[in-house]
C-alpha positions in Angstrom: 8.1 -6.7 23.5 5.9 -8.8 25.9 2.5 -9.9 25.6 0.6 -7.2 27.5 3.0 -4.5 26.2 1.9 -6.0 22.8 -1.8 -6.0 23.8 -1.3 -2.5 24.9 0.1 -1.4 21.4 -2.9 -3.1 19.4 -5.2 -1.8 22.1 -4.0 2.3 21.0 -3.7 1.2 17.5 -6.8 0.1 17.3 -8.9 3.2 18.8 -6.9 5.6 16.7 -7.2 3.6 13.5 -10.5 2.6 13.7 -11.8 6.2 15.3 -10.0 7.5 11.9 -11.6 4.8 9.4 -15.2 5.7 11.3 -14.9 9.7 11.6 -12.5 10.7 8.5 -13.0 7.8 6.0 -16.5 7.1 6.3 -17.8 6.5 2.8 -14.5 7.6 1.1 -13.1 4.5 1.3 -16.2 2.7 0.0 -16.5 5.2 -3.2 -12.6 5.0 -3.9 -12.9 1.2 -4.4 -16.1 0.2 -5.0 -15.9 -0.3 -9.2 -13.7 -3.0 -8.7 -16.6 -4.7 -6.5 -19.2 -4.0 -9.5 -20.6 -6.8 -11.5 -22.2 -6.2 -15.0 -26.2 -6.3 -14.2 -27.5 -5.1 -17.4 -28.0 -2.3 -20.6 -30.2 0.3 -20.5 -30.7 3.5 -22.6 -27.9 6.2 -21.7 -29.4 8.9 -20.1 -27.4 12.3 -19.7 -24.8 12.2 -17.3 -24.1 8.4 -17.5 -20.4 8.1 -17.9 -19.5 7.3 -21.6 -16.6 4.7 -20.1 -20.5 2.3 -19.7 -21.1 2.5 -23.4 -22.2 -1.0 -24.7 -21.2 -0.5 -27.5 -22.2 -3.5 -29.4 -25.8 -3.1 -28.5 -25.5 1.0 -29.3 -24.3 -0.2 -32.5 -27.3 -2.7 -33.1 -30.2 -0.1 -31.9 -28.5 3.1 -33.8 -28.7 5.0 -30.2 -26.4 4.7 -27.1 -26.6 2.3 -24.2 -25.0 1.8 -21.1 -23.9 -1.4 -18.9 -25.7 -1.2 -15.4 -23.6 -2.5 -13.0 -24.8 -3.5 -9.1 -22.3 -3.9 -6.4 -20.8 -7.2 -5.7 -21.8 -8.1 -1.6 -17.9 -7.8 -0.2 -15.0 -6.8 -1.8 -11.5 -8.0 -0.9 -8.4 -6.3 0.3 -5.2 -7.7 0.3 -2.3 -5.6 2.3 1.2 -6.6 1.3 3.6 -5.7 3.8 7.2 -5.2 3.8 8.8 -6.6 6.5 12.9 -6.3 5.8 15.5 -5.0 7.5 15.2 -1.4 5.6 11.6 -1.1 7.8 13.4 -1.0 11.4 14.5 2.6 10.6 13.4 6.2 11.9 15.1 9.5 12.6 12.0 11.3 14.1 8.9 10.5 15.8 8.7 6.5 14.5 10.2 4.2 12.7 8.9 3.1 8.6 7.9 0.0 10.6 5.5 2.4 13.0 4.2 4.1 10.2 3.2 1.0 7.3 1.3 -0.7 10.9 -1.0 2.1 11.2 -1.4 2.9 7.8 -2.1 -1.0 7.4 -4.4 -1.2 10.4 -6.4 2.3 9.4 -7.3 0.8 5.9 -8.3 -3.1 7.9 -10.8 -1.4 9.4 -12.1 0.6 6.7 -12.4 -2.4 4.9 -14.2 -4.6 7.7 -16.8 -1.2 8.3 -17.5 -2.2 4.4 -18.0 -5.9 5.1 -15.1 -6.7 3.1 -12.3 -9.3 3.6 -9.1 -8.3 4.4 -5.9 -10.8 4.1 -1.9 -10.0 4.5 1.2 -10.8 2.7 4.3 -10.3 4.7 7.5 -10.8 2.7 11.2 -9.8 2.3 13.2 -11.9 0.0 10.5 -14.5 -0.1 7.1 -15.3 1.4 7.3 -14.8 5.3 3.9 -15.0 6.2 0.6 -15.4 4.3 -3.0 -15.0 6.4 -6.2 -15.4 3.8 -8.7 -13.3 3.7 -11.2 -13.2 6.4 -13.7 -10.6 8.2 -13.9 -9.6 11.4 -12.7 -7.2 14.3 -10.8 -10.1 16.1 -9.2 -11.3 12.2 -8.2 -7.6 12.3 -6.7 -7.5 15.8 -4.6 -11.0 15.0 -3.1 -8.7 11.9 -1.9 -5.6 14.0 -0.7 -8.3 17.0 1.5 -10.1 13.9 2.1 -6.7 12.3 3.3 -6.0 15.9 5.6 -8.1 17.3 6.5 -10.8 13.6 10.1 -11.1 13.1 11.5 -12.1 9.4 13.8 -14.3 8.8 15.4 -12.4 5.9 16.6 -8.6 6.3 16.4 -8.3 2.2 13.9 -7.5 -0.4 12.1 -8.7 -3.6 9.6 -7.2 -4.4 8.9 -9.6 -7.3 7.6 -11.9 -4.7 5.2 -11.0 -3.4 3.5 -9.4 -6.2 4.2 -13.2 -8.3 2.7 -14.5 -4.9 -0.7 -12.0 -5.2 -0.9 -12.7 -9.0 -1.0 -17.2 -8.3 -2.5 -17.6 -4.8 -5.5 -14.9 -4.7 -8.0 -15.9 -7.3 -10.6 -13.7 -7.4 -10.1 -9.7 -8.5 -9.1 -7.6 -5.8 -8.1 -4.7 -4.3 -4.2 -5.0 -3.3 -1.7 -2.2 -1.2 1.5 -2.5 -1.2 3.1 -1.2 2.0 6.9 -0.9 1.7 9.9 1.5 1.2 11.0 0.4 -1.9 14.6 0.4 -1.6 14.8 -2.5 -4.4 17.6 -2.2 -6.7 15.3 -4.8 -9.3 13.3 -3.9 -12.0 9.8 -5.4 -10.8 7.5 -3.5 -13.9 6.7 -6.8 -15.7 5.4 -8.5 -12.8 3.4 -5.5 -10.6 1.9 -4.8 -14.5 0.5 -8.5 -14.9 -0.8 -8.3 -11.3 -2.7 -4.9 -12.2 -4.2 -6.6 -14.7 -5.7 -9.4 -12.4 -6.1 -7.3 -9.1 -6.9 -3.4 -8.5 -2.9 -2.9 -6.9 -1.7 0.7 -4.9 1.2 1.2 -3.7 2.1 3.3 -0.4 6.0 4.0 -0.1 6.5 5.1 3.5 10.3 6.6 4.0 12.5 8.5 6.7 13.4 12.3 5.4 16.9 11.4 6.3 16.4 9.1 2.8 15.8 12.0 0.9 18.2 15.2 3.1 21.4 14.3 4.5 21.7 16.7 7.7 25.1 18.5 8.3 26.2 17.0 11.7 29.9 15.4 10.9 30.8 12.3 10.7 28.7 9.5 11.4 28.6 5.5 10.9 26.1 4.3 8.8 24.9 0.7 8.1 22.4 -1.0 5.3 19.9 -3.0 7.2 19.8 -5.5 4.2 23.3 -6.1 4.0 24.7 -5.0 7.2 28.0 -3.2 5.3 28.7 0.0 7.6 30.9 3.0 6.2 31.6 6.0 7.8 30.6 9.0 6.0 31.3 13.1 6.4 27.7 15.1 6.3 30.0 18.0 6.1 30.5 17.8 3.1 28.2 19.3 0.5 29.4 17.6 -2.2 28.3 14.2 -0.3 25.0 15.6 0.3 24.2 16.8 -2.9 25.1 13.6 -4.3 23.0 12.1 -1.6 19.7 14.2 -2.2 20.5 13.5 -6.3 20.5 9.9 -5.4 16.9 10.2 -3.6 16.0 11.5 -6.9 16.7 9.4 -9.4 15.6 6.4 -7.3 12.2 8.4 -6.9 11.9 8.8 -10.6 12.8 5.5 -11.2 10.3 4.2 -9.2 7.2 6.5 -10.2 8.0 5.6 -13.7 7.4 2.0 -12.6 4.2 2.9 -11.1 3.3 4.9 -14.5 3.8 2.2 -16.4 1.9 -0.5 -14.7 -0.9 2.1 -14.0 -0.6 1.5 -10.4 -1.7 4.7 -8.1 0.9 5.4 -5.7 1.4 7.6 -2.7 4.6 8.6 -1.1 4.4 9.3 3.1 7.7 10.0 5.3 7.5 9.3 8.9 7.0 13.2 10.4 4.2 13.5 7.6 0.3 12.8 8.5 -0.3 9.9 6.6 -4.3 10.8 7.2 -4.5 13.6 4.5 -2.1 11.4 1.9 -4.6 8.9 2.4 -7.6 11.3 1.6 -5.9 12.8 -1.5 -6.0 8.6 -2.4 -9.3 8.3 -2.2 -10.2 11.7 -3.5 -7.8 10.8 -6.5 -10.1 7.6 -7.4 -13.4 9.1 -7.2 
């Protein structure tokens, strides 16, 4: 991809993404996430309808009647996208490839985040640290992160998702909000560390995937190769058995993984490349409200 044909894809990017953050997420975004921009202020009296989750309890216990913590907004908030960048990315049986998809998804929450005043940084990894950009504000900050998201080339086809959430937990300092953009095909258990980072950070995770991943079509025999590793077997989709045992597989990976997620407490959202990843998005935010 040349430079104007780059320019051209950031340029459509761009008025979709940020039409979308401006039109649909107006305000959602901010209400999702803004408790993890709050900063204790002070106690007053509880007053019905406070949520009992503000409860000092400490000063309700001294005064024999409830208070609550007042919190005021912290000025900015900041967002930290972790993106996936392996091998397993450059892959898509319908419209777009995973790659296609985590960009936009990426670029449609960058923008929601600037319209917030917030600071928005990337990690891209694979097996290791590929690329790290700290957090900044700003339209043309944004429009560097779609050109790299664009047109940046790993140097490893594998994943670790250890990395980068290790990487999140050490380099970024101060509490904030993290998504994790990736497919997850990771055969490593990675609980222990995404769990310390939740602790530190407010981390989501958004698995984009291909619906080949989780239905095998009938159409013969075909070749297929692991971007990671590059092994290629040929493979019958005639066969039932195979794709039952395919479609099983899906499963238990799936279940796998969302007990991961459970565990750590990390929200997660699943979105396939034929799916609109707008209304996933808004069941998100809704979710955290």
């Amino acid at each position: 991809m040349n430079t104007t044909d780059i320019l051209k894809k950031v340029r459509k990017i761009e008025i979709k993404t940020r039409s979308l953050s401006q039109n649909i997420f107006a305000g959602q975004y901010h209400s999702a996430f803004k408790g993890r921009g709050m900063a204790f202020s002070e106690v007053r009296e509880y007053q019905y309808g406070d949520d009992v989750r503000d409860i000092e309890w400490n000063v309700t216990a001294r005064f024999h009647h409830p208070f609550v913590k007042v919190f005021e907004e912290e000025r900015e908030l900041t967002v930290m996208l972790l993106i996936d960048v392996s091998g397993s990315l450059d892959f898509g049986t319908t419209k777009q490839m995973k790659r296609d998809l985590a960009t936009e998804i990426a670029a449609t929450l960058a923008f929601s985040a600037i319209q917030n005043n917030d600071k928005i940084g990337v990690i891209f990894f694979s097996d290791h640290i590929e690329k790290y950009i700290p957090p900044k504000k700003g339209r043309k900050h944004i429009l560097y992160i779609i050109s790299e998201m664009l047109n940046f080339k790993a140097e490893s086809k594998r994943t670790d998702m250890k990395v980068p959430i290790e990487f999140l937990t050490r380099v970024v300092k101060r509490r904030c909000t993290s998504f994790i953009l990736s497919d997850f095909y990771v055969r490593s258990d990675f609980q222990n560390e995404l769990t310390i980072a939740n602790r530190k950070h407010d981390v989501i995770a958004v698995q984009v995937y291909d619906p080949r991943a989780k239905e095998l079509p009938d159409v013969g025999l075909i070749n297929v190769e692991d971007a990671e590793t590059g092994h290629e077997m040929l493979i019958d989709t005639s066969s039932k058995k195979l794709r039952m045992a395919h479609k099983a597989y899906w499963i238990e990976q799936q279940d796998r993984l969302h007990n991961i997620f459970s565990r750590s407490n990390v929200d997660c959202i699943s979105v396939a490349t034929n799916e609109d990843y707008v209304k996933k998005l808004m069941a998100l935010f809704a979710q955290r409200n």
